[in-house]
N, C-alpha and C positions, 0 to 999 in steps of 0.2 A: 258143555263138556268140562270146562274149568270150573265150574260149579259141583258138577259131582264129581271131579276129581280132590277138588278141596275138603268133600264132603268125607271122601273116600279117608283120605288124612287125619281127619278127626276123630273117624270114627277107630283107627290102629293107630294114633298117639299114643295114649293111654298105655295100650300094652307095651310101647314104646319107652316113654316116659318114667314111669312106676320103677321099671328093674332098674333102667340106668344110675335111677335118684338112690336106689339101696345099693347099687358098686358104688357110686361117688360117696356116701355117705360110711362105708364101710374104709373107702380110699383116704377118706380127710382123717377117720379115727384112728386108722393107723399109721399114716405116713404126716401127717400135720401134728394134729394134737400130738401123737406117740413119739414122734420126734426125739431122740435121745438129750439133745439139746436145752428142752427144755423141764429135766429133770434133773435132778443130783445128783453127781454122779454117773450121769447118763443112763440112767436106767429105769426106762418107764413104767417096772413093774415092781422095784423096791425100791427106789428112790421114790422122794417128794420132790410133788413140782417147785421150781425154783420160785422165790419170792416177789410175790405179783405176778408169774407167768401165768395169761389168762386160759391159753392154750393146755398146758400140764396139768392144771386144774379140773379141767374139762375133760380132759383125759381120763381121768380119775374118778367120772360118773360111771365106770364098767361097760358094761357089754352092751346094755340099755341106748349107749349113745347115739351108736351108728346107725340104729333107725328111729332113732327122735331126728338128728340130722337128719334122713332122707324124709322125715314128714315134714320139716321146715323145706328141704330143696322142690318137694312136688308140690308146695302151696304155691312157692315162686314160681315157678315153670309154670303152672296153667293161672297163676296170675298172667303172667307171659302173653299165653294162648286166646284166653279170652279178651284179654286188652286188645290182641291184633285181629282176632275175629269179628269181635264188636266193631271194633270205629272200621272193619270193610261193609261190615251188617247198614252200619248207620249211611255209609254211602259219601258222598261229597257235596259241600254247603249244607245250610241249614235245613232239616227235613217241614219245618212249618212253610220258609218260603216257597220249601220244592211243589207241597201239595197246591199252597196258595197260584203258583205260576200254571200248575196245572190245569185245575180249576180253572183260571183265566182261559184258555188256552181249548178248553172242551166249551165253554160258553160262546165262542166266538167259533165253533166248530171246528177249529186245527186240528184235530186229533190223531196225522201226523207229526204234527211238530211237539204233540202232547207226549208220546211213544217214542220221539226223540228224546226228549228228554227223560222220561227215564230209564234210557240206557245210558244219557248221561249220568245220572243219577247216581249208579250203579250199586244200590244200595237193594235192602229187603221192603223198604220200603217200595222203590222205584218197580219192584220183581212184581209184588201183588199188584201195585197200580198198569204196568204193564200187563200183565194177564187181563186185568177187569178192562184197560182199553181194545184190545185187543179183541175182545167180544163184544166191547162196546160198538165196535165199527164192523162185525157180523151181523149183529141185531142189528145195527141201524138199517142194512140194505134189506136185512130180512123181512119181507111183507107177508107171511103164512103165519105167524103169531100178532097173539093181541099183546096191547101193551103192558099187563099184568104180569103173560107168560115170561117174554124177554124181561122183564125184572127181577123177576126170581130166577131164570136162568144167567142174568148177571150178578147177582148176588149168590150165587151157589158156586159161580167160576172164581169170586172174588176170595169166599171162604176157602174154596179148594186150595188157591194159591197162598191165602195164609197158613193153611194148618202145613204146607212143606217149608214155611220160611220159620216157626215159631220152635218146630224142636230143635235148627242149629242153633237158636239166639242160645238156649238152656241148655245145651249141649256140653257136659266135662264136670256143669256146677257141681253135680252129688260128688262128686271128687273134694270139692273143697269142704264141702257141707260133713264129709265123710272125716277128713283131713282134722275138722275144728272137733269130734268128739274123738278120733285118734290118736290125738296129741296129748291130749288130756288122761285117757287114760294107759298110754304107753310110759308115758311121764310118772301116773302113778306109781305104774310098777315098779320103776328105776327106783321110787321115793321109797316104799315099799321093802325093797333090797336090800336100801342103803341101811334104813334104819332096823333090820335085822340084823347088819352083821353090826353098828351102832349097841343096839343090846346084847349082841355076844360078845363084845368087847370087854361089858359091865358085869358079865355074868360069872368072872369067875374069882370077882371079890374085889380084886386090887383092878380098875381099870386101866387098858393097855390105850395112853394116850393117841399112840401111833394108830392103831384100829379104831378107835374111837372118828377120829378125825378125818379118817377113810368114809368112815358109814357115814357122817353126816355131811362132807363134803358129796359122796356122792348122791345122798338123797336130795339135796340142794341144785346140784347142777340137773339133775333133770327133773325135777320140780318146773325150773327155770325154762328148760328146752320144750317141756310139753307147753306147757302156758303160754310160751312164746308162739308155738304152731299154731297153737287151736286161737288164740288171740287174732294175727294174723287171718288165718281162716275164716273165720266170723267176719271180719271187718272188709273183706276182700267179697265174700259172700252179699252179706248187702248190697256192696260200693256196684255191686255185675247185677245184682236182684232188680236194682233200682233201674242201671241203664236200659235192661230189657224191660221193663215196664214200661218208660218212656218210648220206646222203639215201638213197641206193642198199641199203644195209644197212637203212634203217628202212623202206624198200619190199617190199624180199624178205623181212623179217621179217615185216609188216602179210600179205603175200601168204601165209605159212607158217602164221602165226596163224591166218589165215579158214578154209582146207584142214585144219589140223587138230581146227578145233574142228568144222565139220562134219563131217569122218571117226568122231570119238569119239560126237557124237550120235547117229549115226545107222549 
């Protein structure tokens, strides 16, 4: 029940998530960076920002900000998400000794104390190797199959159980995956902007330093903010690519485990 409710959650984050990060992101552009304070003269729409203010500056990339901001805030948030889905995914203690103790544990025929433990487990891990015991100890009283049959019938319940545990592991990613070419080129556009109104500053003979310094400061700060997301993104992308991989390997190992040691017993 707490497992498809968790599921439940994940699967209306997103729509959750997404809007809130473009209010906050529109919230920090106008009330932080816009700040009167950090302008001259207090006015963040013909004042320059004050000297070194990192904020006024960043102000000053336009309209473009406030969802380069909200692509940086939704990298962070389902960094967030997946950090604490994963390490519940990955479960408790190390997942090599877990299968190792199990293994133990079906060789010596426990195969309740096997099924205790992985609900102690309480990982994705523990989920598949539970399902495959769990039919490991139907098939063993079952005397109407040969031993081929119950094999492959343990090895299809083992699959079964994996393919419900493998789309939460990957579950949110195209979001970051999404996030790392979004930033990039949202970021263009701002760059884009800036340096048209940069050459219309030039364009009408005598350059007007004041617009000049507009158009290039703003194509520079979001330059900065997209490259910063999509940066982020990528590297975050990997860092979750990698864990589920390893996750995945200690499942189809746990799954190999269980099928062979009933194959040998029996």
């Amino acid at each position: 029940m707490s497992k498809k409710s968790g599921g439940n959650f994940s699967s209306i984050f997103p729509y959750i998530a997404i809007p809130v990060a473009l209010i906050v992101g529109v919230l920090i552009y106008m009330f932080v960076l816009g700040n009167p304070a950090n302008f001259e003269g207090g006015d963040p729409h013909l004042g320059h920002p004050i000297d070194g203010n990192l904020y006024g500056t960043i102000y000053k990339g336009g309209f473009i900000v406030p969802f380069l901001i909200a692509v940086n805030i939704i990298v962070l948030t389902f960094f967030l998400e997946r950090l604490i889905s994963l390490s519940q995914a990955r479960g408790t203690g190390s997942v090599d000794k877990f299968v190792q103790n199990v293994r133990t544990l079906l060789n010596n025929g426990q195969i309740d104390a096997a099924i205790a433990a992985c609900d102690k487990q309480k990982g994705s891990v523990g989920a598949v190797m539970r399902a495959g015991l769990m039919k490991y100890k139907v098939l063993e009283t079952d005397h109407t199959m040969d031993k081929e049959t119950k094999v492959t019938a343990l090895k299809q319940e083992l699959e079964e159980a994996t393919s419900l545990e493998l789309p939460m592991l990957s579950k949110n990613l195209v979001i970051l995956s999404t996030s790392a070419s979004l930033g990039v080129l949202i970021g263009l556009l701002g760059t884009v902007s800036g340096m048209i109104k940069s050459f219309s500053a030039m364009a009408a003979g005598v350059p007007d330093p004041a617009q000049l310094s507009v158009g290039i400061s703003e194509a520079l700060v979001n330059t900065f903010l997209g490259i910063l997301a999509s940066a982020l993104a990528i590297l975050l992308y990997n860092f979750f690519s990698n864990r589920i991989d390893q996750l995945t390997y200690g499942i189809d190992e746990a799954g190999f485990s269980v099928a062979q040691t009933f194959a040998s017993k029996h």
